[in-house]
C-alpha positions in Angstrom: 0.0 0.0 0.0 3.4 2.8 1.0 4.8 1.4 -2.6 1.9 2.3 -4.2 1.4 5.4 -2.5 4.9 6.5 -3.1 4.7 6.2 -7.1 1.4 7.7 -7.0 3.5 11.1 -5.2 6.5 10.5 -7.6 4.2 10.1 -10.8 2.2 13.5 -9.8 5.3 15.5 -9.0 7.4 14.2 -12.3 3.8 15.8 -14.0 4.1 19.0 -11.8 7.9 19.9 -12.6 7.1 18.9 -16.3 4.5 21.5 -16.4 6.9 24.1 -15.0 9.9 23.1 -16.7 7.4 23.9 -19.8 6.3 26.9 -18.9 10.1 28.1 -18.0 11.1 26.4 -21.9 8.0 28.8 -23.6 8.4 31.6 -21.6 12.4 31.8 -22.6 11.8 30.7 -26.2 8.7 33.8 -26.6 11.3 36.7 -24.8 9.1 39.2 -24.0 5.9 37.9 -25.6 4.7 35.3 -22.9 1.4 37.4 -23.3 1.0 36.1 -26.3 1.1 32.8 -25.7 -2.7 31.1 -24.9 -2.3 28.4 -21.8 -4.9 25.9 -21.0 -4.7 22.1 -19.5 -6.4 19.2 -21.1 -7.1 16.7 -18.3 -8.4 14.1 -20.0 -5.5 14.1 -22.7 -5.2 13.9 -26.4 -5.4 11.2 -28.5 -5.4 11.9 -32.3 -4.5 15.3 -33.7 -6.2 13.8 -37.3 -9.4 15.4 -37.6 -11.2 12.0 -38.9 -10.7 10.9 -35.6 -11.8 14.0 -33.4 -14.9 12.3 -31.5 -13.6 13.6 -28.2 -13.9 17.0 -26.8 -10.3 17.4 -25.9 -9.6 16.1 -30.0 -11.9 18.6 -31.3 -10.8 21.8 -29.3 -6.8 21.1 -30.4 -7.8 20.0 -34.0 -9.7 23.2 -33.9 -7.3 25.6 -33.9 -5.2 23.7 -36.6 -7.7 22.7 -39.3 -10.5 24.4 -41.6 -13.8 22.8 -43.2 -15.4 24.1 -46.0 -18.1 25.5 -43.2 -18.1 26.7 -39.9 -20.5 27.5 -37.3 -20.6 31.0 -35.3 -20.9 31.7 -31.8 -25.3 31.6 -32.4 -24.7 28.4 -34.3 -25.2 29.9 -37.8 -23.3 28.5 -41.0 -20.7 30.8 -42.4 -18.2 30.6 -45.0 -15.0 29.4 -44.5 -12.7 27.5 -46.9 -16.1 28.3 -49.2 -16.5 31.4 -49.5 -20.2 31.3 -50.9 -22.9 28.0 -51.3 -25.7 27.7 -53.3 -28.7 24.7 -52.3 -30.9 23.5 -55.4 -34.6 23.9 -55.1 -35.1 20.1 -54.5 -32.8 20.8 -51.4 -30.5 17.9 -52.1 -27.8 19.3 -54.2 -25.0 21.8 -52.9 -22.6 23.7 -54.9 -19.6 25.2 -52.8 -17.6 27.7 -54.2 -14.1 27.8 -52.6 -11.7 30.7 -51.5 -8.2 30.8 -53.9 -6.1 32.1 -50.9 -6.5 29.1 -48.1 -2.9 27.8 -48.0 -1.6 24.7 -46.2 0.9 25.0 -43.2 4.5 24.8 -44.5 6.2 21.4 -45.1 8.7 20.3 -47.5 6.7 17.6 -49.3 5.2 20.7 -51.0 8.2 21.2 -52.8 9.5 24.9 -54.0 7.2 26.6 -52.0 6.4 24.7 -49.0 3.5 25.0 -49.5 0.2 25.4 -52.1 -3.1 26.4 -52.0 -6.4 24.4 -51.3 -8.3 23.4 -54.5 -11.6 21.0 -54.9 -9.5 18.0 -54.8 -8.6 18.4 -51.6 -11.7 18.4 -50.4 -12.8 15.3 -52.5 -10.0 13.4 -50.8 -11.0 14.3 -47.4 -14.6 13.2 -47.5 -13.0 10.1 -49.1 -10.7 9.6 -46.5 -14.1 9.3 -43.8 -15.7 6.5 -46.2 -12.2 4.9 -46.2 -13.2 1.4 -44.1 -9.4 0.9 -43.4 -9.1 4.2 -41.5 -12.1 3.5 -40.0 -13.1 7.2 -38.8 -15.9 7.1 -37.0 -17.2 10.4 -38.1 -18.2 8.1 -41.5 -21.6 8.4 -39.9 -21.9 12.0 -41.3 -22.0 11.2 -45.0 -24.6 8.2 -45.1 -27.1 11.0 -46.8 -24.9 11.5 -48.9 -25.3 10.2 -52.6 -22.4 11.3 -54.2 -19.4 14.7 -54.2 -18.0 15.6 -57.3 -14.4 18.1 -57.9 -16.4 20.6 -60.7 -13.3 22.3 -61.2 -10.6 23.5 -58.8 -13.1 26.0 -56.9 -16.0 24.5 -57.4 -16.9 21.2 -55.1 -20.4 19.7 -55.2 -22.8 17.3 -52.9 -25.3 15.2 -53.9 -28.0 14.4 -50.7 -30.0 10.8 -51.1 -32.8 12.9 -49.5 -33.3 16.6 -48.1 -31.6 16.9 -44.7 -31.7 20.8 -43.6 -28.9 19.8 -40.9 -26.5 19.0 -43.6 -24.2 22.1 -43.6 -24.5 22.1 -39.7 -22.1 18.5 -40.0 -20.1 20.0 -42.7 -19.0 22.3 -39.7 -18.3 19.6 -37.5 -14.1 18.5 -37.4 -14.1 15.3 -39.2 -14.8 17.1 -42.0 -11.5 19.0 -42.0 -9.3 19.2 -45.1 -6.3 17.7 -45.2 -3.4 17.2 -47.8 -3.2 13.9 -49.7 0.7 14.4 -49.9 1.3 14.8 -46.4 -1.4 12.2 -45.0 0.1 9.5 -47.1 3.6 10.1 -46.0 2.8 10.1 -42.3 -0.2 7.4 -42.9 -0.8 6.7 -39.2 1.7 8.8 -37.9 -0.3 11.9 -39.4 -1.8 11.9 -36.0 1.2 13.4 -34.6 2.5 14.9 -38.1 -0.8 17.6 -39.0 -0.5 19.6 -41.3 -3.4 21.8 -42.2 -4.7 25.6 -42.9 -5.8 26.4 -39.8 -5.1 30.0 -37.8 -2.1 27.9 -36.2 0.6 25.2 -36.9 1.7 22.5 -35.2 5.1 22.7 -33.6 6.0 19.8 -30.8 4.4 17.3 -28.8 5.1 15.4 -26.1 2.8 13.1 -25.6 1.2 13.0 -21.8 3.2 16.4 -21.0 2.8 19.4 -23.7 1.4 20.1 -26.9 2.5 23.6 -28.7 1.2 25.0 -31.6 2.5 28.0 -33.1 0.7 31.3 -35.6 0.1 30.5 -38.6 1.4 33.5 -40.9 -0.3 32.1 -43.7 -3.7 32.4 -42.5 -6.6 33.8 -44.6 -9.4 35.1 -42.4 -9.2 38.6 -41.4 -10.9 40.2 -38.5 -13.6 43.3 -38.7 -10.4 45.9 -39.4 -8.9 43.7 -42.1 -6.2 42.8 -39.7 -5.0 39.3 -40.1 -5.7 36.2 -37.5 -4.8 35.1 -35.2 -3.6 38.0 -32.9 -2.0 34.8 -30.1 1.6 34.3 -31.1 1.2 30.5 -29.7 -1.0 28.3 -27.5 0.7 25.4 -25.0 -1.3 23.0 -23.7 -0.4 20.4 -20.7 -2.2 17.6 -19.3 -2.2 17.9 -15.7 -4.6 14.5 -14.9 -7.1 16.2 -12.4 -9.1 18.6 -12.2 -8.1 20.5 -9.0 -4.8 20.6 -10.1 -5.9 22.3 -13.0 -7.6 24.7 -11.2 -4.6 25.4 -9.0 -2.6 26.3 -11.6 -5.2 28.7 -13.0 -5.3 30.4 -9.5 -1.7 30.8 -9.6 -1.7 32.3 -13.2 0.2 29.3 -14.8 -2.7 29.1 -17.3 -5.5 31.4 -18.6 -8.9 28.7 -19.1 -10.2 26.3 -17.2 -13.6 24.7 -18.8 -16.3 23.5 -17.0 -17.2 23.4 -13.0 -16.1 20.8 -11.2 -17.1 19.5 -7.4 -13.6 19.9 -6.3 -13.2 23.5 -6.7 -17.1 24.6 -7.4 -17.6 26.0 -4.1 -14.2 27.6 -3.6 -14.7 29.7 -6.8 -18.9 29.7 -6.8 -21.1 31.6 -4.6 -24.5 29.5 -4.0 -26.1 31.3 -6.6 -23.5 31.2 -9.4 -21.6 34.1 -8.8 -17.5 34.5 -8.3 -16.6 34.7 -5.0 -14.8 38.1 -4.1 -11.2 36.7 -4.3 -11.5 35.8 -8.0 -13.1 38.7 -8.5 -9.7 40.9 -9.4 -8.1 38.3 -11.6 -10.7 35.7 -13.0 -13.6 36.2 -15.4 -16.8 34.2 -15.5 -18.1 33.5 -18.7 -21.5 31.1 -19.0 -24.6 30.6 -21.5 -26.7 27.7 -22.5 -24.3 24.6 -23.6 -26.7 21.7 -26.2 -26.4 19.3 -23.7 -29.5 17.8 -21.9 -28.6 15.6 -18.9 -31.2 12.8 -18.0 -32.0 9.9 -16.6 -33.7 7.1 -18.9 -36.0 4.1 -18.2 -35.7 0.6 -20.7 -39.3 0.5 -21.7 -38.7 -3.1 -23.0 -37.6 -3.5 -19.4 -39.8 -6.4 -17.7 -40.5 -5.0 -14.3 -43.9 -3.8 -13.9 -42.3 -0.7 -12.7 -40.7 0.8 -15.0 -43.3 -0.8 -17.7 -46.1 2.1 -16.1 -46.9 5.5 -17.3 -48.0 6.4 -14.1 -44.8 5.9 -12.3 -42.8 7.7 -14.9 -44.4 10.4 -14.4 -44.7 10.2 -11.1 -41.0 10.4 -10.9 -40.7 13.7 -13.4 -43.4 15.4 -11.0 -41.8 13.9 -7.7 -38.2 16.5 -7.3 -37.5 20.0 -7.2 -35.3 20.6 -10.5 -34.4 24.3 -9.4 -33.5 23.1 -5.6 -31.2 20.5 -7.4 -28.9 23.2 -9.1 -29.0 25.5 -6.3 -27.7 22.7 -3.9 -25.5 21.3 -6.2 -24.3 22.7 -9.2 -24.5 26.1 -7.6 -27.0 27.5 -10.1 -24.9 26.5 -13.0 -27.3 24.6 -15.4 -31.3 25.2 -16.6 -33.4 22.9 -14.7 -35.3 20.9 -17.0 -39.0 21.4 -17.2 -39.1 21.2 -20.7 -38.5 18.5 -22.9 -35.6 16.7 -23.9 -34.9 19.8 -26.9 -32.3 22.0 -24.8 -32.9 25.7 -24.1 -31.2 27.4 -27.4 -32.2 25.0 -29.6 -35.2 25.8 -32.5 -38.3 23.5 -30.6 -37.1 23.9 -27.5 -40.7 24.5 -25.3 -40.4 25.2 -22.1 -44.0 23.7 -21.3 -43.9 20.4 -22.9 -41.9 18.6 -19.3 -42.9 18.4 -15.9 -43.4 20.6 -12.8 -42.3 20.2 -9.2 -45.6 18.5 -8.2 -44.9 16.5 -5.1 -49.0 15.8 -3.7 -49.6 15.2 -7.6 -46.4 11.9 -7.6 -47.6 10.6 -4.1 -51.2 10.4 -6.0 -49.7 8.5 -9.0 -47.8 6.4 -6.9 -50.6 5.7 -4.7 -53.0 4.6 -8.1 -50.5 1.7 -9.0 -49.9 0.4 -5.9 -53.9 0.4 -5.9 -53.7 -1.0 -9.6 -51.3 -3.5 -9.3 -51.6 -4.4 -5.8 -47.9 -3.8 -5.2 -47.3 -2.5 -2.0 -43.8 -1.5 -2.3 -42.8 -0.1 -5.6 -39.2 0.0 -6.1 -37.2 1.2 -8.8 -33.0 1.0 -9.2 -31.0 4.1 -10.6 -27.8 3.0 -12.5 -25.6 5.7 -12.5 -21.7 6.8 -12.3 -20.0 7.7 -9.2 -19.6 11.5 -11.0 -23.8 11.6 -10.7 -23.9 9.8 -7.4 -25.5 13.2 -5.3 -28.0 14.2 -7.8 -28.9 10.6 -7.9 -29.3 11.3 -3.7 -31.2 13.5 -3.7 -33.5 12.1 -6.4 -33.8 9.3 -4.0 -34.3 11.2 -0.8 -37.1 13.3 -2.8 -38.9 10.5 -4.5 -39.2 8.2 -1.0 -41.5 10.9 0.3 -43.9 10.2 -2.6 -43.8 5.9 -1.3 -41.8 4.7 -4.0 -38.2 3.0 -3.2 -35.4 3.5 -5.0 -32.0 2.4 -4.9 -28.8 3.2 -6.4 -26.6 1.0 -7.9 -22.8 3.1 -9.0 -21.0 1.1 -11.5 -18.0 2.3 -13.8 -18.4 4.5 -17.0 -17.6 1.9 -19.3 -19.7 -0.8 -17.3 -22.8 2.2 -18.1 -22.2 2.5 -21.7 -22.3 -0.8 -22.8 -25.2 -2.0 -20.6 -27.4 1.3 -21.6 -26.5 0.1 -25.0 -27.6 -3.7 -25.0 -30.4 -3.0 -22.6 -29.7 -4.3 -19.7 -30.5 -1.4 -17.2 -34.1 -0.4 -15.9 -33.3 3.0 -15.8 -29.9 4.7 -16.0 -28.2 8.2 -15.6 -27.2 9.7 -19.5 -26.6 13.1 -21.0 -26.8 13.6 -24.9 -24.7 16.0 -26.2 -25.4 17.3 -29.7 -23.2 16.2 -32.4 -24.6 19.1 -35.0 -27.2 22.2 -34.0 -30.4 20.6 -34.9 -33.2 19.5 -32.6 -33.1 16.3 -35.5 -30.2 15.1 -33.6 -31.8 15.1 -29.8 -35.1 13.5 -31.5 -33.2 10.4 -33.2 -33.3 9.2 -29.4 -36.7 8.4 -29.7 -37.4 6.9 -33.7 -38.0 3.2 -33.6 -35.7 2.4 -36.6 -32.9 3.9 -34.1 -32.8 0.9 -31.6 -30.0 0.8 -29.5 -27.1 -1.2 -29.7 -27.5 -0.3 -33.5 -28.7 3.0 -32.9 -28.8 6.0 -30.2 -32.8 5.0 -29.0 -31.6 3.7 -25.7 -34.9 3.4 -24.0 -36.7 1.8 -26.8 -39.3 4.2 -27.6 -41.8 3.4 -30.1 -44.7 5.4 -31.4 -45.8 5.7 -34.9 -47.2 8.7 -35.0 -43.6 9.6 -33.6 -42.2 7.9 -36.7 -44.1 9.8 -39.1 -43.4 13.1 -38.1 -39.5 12.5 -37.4 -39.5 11.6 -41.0 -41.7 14.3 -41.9 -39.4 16.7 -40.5 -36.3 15.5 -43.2 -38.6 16.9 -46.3 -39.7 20.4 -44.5 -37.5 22.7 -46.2 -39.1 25.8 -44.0 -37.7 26.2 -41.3 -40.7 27.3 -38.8 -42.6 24.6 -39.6 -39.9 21.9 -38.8 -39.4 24.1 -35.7 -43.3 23.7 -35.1 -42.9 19.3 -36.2 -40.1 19.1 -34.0 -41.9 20.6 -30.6 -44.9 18.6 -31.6 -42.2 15.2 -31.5 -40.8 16.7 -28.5 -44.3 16.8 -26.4 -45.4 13.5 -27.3 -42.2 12.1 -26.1 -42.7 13.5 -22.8 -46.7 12.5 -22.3 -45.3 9.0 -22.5 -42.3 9.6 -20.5 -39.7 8.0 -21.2 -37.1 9.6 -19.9 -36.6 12.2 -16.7 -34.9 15.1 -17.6 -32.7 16.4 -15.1 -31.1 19.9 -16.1 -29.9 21.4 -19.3 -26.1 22.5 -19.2 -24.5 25.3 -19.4 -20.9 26.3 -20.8 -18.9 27.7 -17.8 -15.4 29.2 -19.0 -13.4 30.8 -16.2 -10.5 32.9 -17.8 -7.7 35.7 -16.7 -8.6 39.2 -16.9 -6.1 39.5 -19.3 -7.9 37.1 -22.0 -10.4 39.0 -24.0 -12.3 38.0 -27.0 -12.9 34.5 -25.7 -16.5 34.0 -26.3 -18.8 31.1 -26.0 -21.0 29.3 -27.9 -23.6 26.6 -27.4 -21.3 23.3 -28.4 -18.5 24.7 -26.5 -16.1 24.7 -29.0 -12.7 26.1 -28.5 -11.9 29.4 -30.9 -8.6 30.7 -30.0 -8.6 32.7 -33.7 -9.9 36.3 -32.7 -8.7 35.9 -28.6 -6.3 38.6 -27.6 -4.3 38.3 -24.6 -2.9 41.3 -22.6 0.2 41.9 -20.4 -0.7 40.7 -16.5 -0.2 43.5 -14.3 -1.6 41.6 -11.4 
């Protein structure tokens, strides 16, 4: 138990004077501009820095800052031009014409010959949709072309898609970072290696990486998007990430100034930097900034309605549940007011269909009622229902329980590991588990999929089994509506009819919390929490 207690100390400190030899090496190497230089931590590490692979959050925020799409989303999730400079959509909806920019430029590298370099042409972009439908590199972002019939190079700034059908969230997954372009000369000399080899036309460059310890990208000089002025991006000089394992000591070192982001709100430092309604306590006040809005993540809990408890099986008792707890008491007491209790549906706030009177009320005498009708309907005495949930979810699971006893139903909890979770949500094997569904594009589409029957989980995302055909009709409907109201309308119609049968609880709809330096400005936010470094400035630190 000392040995292993001993390497655990050793292992943490070898981290800890890693991350300050770094910062030593980049403040030296930048003489005079270590304002320049963008710091954050990535806890839960870095696998790829290939954008076919960037599934995770930490993938997607570094790959980011070093690749472009032919799209990209703003900061109120609209489409803009990026690599194409203009679109134009046929009137059937299913054809898209994308007319690229003639000044996007690779990073430097020598397999480019003379110049080190070239410009992006149609080809490009051919190759890098192939490379997603390649089975032997096995990207699982393949998933985002199966409506897609065919892609054709026009000529060398003019790229078109072909759709099987009309999907209106189509240029929302264009935006997403498996869709990045890439160079075929480059990618085929690193093949695998690629990963830690990127070469691509984002607003910075790769420079070094050291795998568990740093990552360092550097300005790209190169880089074709201007700001409102006509001043190029990006203004940052660099950005250094580290990979410190935990969370509190991530947070340490933003205290201490060693880095300028932290992400998220985490029990280990929420009340130390959180009043009890949300606020920044008065030490933070001087140095840190608070940054938080809606984030398109709905966090739930989710019954197996081919389940073969009697329990579960009722309408009455689902809803008795979503009546039984206090949503707003839940954030107060523990996320500190960070988060939108959910009394809608399972739509987030910020999302078009999102209606905040579809869910369920805090209506405790109404759940002891519902509870009381079963037990008088099935002559069960003592209901009894099991949460499955992660240790991470374990208090709000609490006090779900402590809340839902009062109305005479019992309910356990049963903590089992995240992996343990996922595959037993996804080959049915749980009566009702703890989830959160973040979206993969801005489209209510992608939070409704839960609930069509053709989506079955383990081959689909429907993890509770939901079946309605009247459901069905409508979710396919909603593909053909080119007008955007009326899918809005179609999708808040889905939306309520989910949550009249009940088959899921939601719990709270998240928020993106940022806590930066005074000294960052230009961070932003934005509802997928994506990472845009591009347009941040970073002042000198007088404190």
């Amino acid at each position: 138990m000392i040995k292993h207690v001993t390497s655990q100390i050793i292992n943490y400190l070898s981290i800890s004077c890693a991350v300050l030899f770094f910062f030593s090496c980049e403040n030296n190497s930048n003489q005079g501009k270590d304002h320049l230089v963008f710091r954050y931590n990535e806890h839960k590490n870095i696998g790829s820095l290939d954008p076919a692979f960037s599934k995770d959050i930490a993938d997607i925020w570094a790959t980011n800052q070093l690749f472009n799409g032919l799209v990209q989303m703003d900061n109120n999730l609209k489409v803009i031009p990026c690599i194409a400079k203009s679109w134009h959509i046929s009137e059937d909806a299913k054809t898209y014409n994308f007319t690229l920019r003639n000044d996007v430029y690779f990073h430097k590298h020598k397999l480019f010959g003379k110049d080190s370099t070239r410009t992006v042409v149609a080809k490009d972009i051919e190759y890098s949709l192939n490379r997603l439908l390649d089975k032997q590199i096995a990207s699982p972002g393949s998933w985002i072309l199966n409506k897609v019939d065919q892609f054709n190079v026009v000529n060398d700034t003019l790229f078109q898609i072909k759709l099987k059908q009309p999907f209106p969230a189509f240029l929302g997954l264009l935006t997403m970072k498996y869709c990045s372009v890439v160079p075929k000369e480059i990618v085929e000399f690193y093949n695998s290696d690629f990963r830690a080899n990127p070469i691509g036309t984002g607003p910075f460059k790769f420079k070094r990486w050291e795998e568990n310890i740093k990552l360092v990208f550097r300005k790209n000089e190169l880089y074709f998007e201007k700001d409102y002025n006509g001043n190029s991006l990006p203004y940052l000089e660099a950005v250094a990430i580290t990979f410190l394992p935990d969370k509190q000591s991530e947070f340490m070192q933003f205290a201490q100034g060693n880095i300028d982001f932290v992400s998220g709100l985490d029990a280990s430092y929420k009340d130390e930097v959180l009043t009890a309604d949300g606020r920044l306590r008065d030490k933070y006040e001087k140095t840190s900034r608070l940054i938080r809005g809606p984030y398109l993540n709905t966090e739930y809990l989710g019954f197996n309605l081919d389940s073969q408890t009697s329990e579960t099986q009722s309408k009455l008792l689902r809803k008795a549940i979503n009546y039984g707890f206090d949503r707003k008491k839940m954030m107060i007491y523990l996320r500190n007011g960070v988060g939108i209790p959910a009394n809608g549906g399972f739509i987030p706030k910020g999302l078009p269909g999102y209606n905040a009177l579809v869910g369920f009320s805090y209506q405790p005498e109404k759940a002891k009622q519902l509870v009381e009708q079963y037990k008088n309907e099935t002559g069960k005495k003592n209901p009894e229902i099991t949460i499955t949930t992660i240790g991470n979810y374990l208090s709000f699971c609490e006090y779900i329980q402590r809340e839902l006893q009062k109305t005479g139903l019992i309910v356990n909890i049963d903590v089992i590991p995240a992996a343990t979770l996922k595959d037993a949500k996804a080959n049915n094997k749980l009566d009702l588990f703890r989830a959160s569904w973040v979206a993969d594009y801005p489209d209510a589409e992608n939070y409704l999929s839960l609930f069509y029957s053709k989506n079955f989980a383990p081959n689909g995302p429907n993890y509770t089994h939901f079946k309605n055909s009247k459901f069905d009709s409508w979710y396919e409907q909603a593909f053909t509506e080119t007008n955007p109201k009326n899918r809005e309308k179609l999708y808040s119609k889905m939306d309520s009819l989910v949550m009249q049968e009940a088959p899921i609880i939601p719990l709270f709809y998240d928020e993106v919390v940022r806590f930066t330096r005074k000294n960052v400005k230009d961070l932003g936010i934005n509802p997928i929490n994506l990472l845009e470094l591009k347009q941040v400035k970073k002042l000198e630190d007088k404190n």
